[in-house]
N, C-alpha and C positions, 0 to 999 in steps of 0.2 A: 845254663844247663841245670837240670834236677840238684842231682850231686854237688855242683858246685855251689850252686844257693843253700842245699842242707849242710854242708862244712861249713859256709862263713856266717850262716845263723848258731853252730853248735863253737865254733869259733869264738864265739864271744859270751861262751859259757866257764865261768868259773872250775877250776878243776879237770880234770878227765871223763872224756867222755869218750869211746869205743865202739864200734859198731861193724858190724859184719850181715850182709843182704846177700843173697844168691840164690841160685835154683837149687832142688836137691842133688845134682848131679852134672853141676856145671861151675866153670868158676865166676867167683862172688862177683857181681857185678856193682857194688861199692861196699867199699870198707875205711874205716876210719880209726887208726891206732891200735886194728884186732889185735895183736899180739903184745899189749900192754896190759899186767898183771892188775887184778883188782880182788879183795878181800871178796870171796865169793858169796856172805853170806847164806840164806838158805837155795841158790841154785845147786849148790854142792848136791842137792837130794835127787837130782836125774841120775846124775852115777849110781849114788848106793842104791836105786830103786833097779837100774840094771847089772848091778852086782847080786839083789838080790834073784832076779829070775833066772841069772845066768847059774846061779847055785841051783836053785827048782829044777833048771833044764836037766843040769848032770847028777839030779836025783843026790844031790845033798840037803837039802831043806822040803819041806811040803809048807808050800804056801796057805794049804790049810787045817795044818795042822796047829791046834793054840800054842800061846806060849803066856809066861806070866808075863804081867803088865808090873812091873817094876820100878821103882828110880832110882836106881842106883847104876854107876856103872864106872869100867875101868878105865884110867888115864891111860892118851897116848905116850905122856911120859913116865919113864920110867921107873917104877921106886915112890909114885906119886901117891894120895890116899885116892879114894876111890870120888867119885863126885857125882850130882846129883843134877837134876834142869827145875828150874823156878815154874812155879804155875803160872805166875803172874806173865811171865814172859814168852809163855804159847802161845798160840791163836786158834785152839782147840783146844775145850774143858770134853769132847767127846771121849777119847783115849785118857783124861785125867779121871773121868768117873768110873772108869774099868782096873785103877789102880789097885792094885790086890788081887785081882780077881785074875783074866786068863782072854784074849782076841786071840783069832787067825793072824798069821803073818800077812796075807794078803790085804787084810782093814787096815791093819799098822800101815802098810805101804799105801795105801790108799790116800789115807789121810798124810800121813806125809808130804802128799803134792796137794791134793786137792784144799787141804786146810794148814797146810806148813807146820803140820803137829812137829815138835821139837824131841816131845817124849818118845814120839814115834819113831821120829828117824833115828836116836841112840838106839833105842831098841833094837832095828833091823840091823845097826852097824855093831851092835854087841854080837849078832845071831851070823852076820856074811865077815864080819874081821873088814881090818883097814887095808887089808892088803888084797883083796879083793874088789874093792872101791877102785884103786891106783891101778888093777887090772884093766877095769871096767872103764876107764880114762884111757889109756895105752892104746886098748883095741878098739877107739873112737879115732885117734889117732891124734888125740891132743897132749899137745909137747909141752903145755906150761903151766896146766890145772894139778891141782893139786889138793886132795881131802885126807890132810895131816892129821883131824884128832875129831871129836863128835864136840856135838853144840855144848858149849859151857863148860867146856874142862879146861877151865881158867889158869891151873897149875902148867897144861902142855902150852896156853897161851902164852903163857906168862917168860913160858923156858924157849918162844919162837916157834915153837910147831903152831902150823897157820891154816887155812883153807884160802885158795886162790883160783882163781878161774879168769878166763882170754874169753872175751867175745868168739875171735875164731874156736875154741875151744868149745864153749856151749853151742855155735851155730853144727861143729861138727859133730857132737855126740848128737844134739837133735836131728839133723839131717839123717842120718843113720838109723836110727830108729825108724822113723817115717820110710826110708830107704828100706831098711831091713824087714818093713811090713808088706813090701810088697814081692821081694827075690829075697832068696838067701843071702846072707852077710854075714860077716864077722861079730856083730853086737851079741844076736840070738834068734832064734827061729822066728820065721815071717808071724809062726801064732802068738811066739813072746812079744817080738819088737808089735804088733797089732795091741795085746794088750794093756802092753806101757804104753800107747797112742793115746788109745781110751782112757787112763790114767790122768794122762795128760789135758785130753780134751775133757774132761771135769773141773779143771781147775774151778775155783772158786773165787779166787781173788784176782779179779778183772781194770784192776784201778791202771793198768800202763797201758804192754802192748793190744788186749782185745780194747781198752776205750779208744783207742784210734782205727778201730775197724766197724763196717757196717754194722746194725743188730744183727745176731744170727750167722755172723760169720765165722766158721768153725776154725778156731788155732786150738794147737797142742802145746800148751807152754807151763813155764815156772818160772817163777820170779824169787827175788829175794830182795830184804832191804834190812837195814836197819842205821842209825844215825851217818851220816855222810855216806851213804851208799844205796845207791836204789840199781837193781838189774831185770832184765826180762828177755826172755829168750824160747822160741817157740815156731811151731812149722804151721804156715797159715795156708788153708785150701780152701782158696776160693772157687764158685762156681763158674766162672769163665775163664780161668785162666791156668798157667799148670802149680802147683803148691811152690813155695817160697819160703826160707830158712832165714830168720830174722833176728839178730842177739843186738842188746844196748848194755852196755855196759855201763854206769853214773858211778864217779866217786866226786863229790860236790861238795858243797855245801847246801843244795835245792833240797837234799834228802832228810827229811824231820825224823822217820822211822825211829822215835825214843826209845828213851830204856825200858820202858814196858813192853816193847817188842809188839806192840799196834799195829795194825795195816793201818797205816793215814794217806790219805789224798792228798801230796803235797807238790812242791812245786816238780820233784823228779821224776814223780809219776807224771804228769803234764806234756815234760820234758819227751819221755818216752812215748808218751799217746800221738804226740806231734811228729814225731819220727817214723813209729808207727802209719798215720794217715799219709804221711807223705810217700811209706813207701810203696803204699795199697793204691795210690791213685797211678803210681807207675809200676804196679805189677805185670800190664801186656807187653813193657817193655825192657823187662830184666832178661842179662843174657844167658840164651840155652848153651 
């Protein structure tokens, strides 16, 4: 069976590997240690991207209204000094050439998914608070993610405050979204959850789950990675068949993601593109 040849091929992968497949409104039809925690890297940034529309909704923020472009910002610990994110360590010099100067909230969140700007998501998470993120997880209805402190506040690292995330947990905030674009939901209005789609369907960085799909075949996803950790997680709609909720979760040794914070094509990503193709060629047969 499908399922059982992909377990005893990721079976003999080094480390943890997790996975969660299913329709948007059906249960998962395989899943592989979804509820095992992993250091969430940048997937953490789907939350605070619906933390931040759900503030736009209730007419606390304007999405386009500027804000400065800064680097500086507060530790989630407490009493800590204030801390800053490395250029060297983005993957967007976009948002680093407007430093000084003043973006819409809406660009910052843009780039946040679509280029995993680092600067950008502090930004937004200084503008919506961490406790609005930890909402914005709740009413996903995921029990084990967690976005404890913003990228590089090495002091809250340092003192244990972490970012964590569950396969099932990213399959369920993304299902929801895609979910809440079509009927009302709990996430945000069909027009918000449609716009963080779009968001999503931008992505830029395509090295996992979209290289194991056709060209041109439309997923809503985020990834994240960095040294032993590569993730991707995303809602794929295909043209034949009904869309499908797909998270991998990698803590390996496959993952090179250095300390430059590079998008690299390594073995995790591979990893995941194979997981990926395999679950696209049995997509008419996942259960409704």
């Amino acid at each position: 069976m499908i399922w059982d040849d992909l377990d005893a091929r990721l079976d003999r992968v080094p480390g943890t590997v997790s996975a969660y497949v299913g329709r948007l409104d059906a249960p998962p039809t395989w899943t592989r240690q979804a509820g095992a925690t992993h250091y969430a890297a940048s997937t953490m940034k789907v939350a605070v991207l619906l933390a931040l529309h759900r503030a736009a909704e209730a007419g606390e923020l304007d999405l386009d209204a500027p804000v400065t472009v800064a680097n500086e910002f507060d530790s989630a610990l407490p009493g800590a000094p204030r801390f800053c994110c490395a250029r060297h360590y983005d993957n967007d010099e976009a948002v680093w050439e407007r430093l000084g100067d003043t973006a819409p909230l809406r660009w910052l969140a843009h780039r946040m998914i679509v280029r995993s700007s680092n600067l950008a998501t502090n930004i937004v998470i200084g503008r919506v608070g961490l406790p609005a993120v930890a909402r914005a997880w709740a009413l996903a209805g995921a029990r084990h993610s967690v976005t404890g402190r913003g990228i590089e506040d090495f002091a809250a690292r340092d003192a244990g405050i972490t970012n964590l995330v569950t396969a099932t947990d990213l399959a369920a905030l993304l299902a929801g979204l895609a979910a809440g674009a079509r009927r009302p939901g709990p996430l945000a209005s069909p027009a918000g959850c449609a716009a963080m789609l779009d968001v999503l369907l931008a992505q830029e960085h395509r090295e996992d789950l979209a290289a194991g799909l056709p060209a041109g075949t439309r997923i809503a996803h985020k990834n994240g990675w960095v040294r032993g950790v590569r993730h991707g997680s995303g809602v794929v709609f295909p043209d034949d068949a009904p869309p499908y909720v797909i998270a991998v979760c990698t803590t390996t040794d496959l993952a090179d993601g250095g300390p430059s914070g590079e998008e690299v094509e390594d073995d995790a990503c591979r990893l995941i593109a194979d997981v990926s193709a395999t679950v696209w060629a049995a997509r008419h047969d996942l259960a409704d």
